[in-house]
N, C-alpha and C positions, 0 to 999 in steps of 0.2 A: 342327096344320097338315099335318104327314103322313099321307095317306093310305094306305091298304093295295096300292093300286097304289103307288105310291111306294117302297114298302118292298120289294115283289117286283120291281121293276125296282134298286134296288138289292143285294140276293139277286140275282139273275140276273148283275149286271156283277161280283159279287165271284166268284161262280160261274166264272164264264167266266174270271176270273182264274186264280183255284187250276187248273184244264184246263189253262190255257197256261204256266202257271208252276208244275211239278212239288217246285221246292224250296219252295215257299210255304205256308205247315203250319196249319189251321184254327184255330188259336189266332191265328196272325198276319193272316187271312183277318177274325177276329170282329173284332179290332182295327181293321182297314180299316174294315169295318161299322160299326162304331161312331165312326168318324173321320167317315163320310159323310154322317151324322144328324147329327153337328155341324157339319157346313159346312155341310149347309142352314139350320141357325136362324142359323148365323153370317150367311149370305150376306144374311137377311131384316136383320140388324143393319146390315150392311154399305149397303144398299142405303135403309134411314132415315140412316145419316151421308151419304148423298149428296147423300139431297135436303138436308138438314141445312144443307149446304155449298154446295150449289147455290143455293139462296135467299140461302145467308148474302150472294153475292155484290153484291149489289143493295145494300146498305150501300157497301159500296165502289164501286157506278156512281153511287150518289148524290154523291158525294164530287165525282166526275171531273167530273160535270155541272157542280156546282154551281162548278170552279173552272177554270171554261170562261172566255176570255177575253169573248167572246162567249156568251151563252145564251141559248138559245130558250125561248119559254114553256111545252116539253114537260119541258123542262132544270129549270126554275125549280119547275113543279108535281108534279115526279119526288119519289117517298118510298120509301122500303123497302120497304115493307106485304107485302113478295111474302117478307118474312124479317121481321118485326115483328109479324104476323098472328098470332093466337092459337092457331092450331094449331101451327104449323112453334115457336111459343115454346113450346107447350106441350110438346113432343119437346125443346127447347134445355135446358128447365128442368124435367126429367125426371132428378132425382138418380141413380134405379138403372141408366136409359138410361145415361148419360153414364157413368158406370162399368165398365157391360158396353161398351162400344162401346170407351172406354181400355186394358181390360185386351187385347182385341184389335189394339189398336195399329195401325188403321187408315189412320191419318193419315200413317205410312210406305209404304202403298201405294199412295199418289196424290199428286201435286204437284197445287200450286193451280193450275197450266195447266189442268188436266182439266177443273176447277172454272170456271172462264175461259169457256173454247172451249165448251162446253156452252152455258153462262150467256148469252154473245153469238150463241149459233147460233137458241135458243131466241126470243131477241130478238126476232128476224128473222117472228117467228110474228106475227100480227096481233091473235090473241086478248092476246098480252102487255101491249104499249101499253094494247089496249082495258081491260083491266082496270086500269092503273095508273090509269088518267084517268077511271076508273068510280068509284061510290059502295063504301064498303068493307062490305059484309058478310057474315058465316059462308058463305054461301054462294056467294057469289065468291071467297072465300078458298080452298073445297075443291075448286070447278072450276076454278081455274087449276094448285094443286096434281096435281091428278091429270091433266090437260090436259100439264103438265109431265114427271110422270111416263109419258106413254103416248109421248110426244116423244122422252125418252130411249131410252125400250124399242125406237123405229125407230131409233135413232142405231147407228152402225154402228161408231164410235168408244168408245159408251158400254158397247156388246155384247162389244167385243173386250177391255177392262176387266175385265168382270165375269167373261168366261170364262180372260182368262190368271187372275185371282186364285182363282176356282169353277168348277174344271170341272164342278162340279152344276149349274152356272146353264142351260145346256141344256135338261137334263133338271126342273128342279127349279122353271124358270121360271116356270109358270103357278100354281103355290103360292104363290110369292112373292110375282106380282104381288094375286093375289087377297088376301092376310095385307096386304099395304101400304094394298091400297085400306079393308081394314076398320078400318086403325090411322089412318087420314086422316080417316074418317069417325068416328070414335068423339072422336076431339080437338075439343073442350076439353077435355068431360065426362069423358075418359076416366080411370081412376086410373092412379098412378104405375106399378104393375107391371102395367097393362094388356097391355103388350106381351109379356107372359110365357108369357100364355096359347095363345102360338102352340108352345112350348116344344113336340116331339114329345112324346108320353101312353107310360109305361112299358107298357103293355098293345099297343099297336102294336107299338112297336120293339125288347122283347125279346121277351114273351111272343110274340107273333107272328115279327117277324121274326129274331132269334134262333135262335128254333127251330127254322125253317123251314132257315134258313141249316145249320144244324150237323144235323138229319135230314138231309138231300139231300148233304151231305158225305161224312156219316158212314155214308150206305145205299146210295152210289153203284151195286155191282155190284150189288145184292138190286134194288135199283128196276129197273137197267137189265134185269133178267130176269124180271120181272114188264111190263115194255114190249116184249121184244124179239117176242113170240108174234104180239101184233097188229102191228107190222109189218107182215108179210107178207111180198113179195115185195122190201120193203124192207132197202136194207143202211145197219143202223144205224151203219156205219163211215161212212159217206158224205153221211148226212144233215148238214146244217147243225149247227154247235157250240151255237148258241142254242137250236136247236128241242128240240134232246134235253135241252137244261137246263132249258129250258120243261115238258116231257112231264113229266119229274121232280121238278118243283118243284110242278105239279099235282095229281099222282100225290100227292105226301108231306102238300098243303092237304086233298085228298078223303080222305086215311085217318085225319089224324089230329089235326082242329082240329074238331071236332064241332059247333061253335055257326055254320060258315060254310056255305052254302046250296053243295050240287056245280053249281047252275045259274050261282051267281056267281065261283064258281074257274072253271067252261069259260071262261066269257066273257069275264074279267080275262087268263087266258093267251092267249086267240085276241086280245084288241084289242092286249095286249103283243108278242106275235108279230107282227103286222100293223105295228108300229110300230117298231119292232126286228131284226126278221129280214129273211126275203128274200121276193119279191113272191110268192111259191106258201105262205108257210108258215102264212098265215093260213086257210087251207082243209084243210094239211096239221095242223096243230097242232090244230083242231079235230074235224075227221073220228080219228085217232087218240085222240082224247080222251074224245069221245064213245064208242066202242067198249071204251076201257079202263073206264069208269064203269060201261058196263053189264054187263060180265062183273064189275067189282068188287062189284056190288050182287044179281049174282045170284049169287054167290059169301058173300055174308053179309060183306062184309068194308068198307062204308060206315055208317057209327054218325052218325048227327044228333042232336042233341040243344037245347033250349034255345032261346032267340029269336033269327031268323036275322039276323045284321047284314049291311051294305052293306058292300060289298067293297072 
């Protein structure tokens, strides 16, 4: 589920930590790291108990309906199905789910209000009714599912949830949503540890980002003197704190990860700069970058090797 962007933008933010926080010692720095990669598969766990919960509600509108003094025939033909449905039961009735989602403890970080006030804002959608009073199947079931989830994702209530518990949800967000919509669409069919497979892949997150992490730590002045020449007229005191972590973390992918293209490390740092720094550094991060590469490489000091992956 983690990308290689992904991983360099969290390298960058632990980066930027250890900089501003001198007592904070790369052992406790990798720890962070590794704390970070688990909140995001958590956050992807967190955000299946939602809907989980969200749907579950609909059992309990039926209830109210039906013990309406008065009730309407929308009341009378109202059914769950929006939590009965064979996907959202196939997630219910998901042993290894249901165990990872407990050991996390989840259901202390939200009162059923939350669960409520979503439940009845959602209501208010048109698509909802139309679906309850529609013909039930697989396919109605996944478009209102996801219809739901994309409802949440504008709530602004549901956003400020996800960020006091994940402050990765930010950043982490468009993984997630994408990871959820393919675990909606793989339900029924899907196997029990289906969901696993989102798990971040050892080969990312240490060998990669690891690495990365603890070279750029651990070669801070050696890099920044191999950076300072191209400058120029540049005072590398004064530059932005991100851009020179950027330069660096560049610098450390182009010399010494051989199977990754120098075309797709410029361009992962220049769109991370562009997204992350300040409104000049996307031109600065790149123009400097470009120039280190090519004295890197006429200097003999760029090695490729092997088949070039996506970045």
């Amino acid at each position: 589920m983690l990308s290689r962007r992904s991983i360099r933008v969290k390298v960058m933010q632990i980066l930027f930590a250890l900089d501003r926080d001198k007592d904070l010692s790369l052992d406790e720095a990798l720890k962070n790291y590794s704390k970070s990669i688990a909140d995001c598969y958590n956050l992807l766990l967190f955000n299946l108990f939602v809907m989980i919960n969200l749907t579950k509600v609909s059992v309990e509108d039926e209830k109210l309906r039906k013990a309406k003094h008065l009730t309407s025939k929308e009341d009378l033909e109202f059914t769950p199905k929006f939590y009965n449905n064979e996907i959202v039961q196939g997630l219910v009735n998901n042993q290894s789910l249901k165990k990872d989602i407990e050991k996390l403890n989840f259901a202390k970080l939200i009162d059923t209000d939350f669960f409520k006030k979503l439940y009845a804002d959602f209501g208010k959608n048109p698509k909802y009714p139309a679906y309850v009073q529609s013909e039930s199947t697989l396919e109605s079931h996944r478009d209102i599912l996801l219809e739901m989830y994309r409802f949440c994702r504008q709530d602004e209530y549901f956003n400020e949830i996800m960020e006091d518990h994940f402050p990765c949800w930010t950043d982490d967000k468009s993984l997630i949503i994408g990871a959820v919509k393919k675990i909606v669409k793989a339900y029924p069919e899907a196997k029990d540890n289906f969901y696993k497979e989102f798990l971040p892949d050892s080969e990312t997150v240490k060998d990669f980002g690891n690495v990365l992490l603890s070279q750029v730590a651990e070669k801070e002045s050696e890099l920044l003197e191999i950076i300072k020449p191209v400058l120029k007229n540049w005072d590398h005191e004064r530059l932005a704190i991100i851009d020179m972590i950027l330069l660096k973390m560049a610098l450390v992918e182009m010399t010494n990860f051989e199977t990754i293209p120098t075309k797709v490390t410029l361009n992962e740092y220049v769109e991370v700069a562009k997204k992350y720094s300040t409104a000049k550094s996307k031109d600065f991060v790149n123009g400097i970058l470009d120039k280190l590469l090519k004295d890197l490489e006429a200097e003999g000091k760029i090695a490729k090797s092997g088949r070039g992956l996506e970045g």
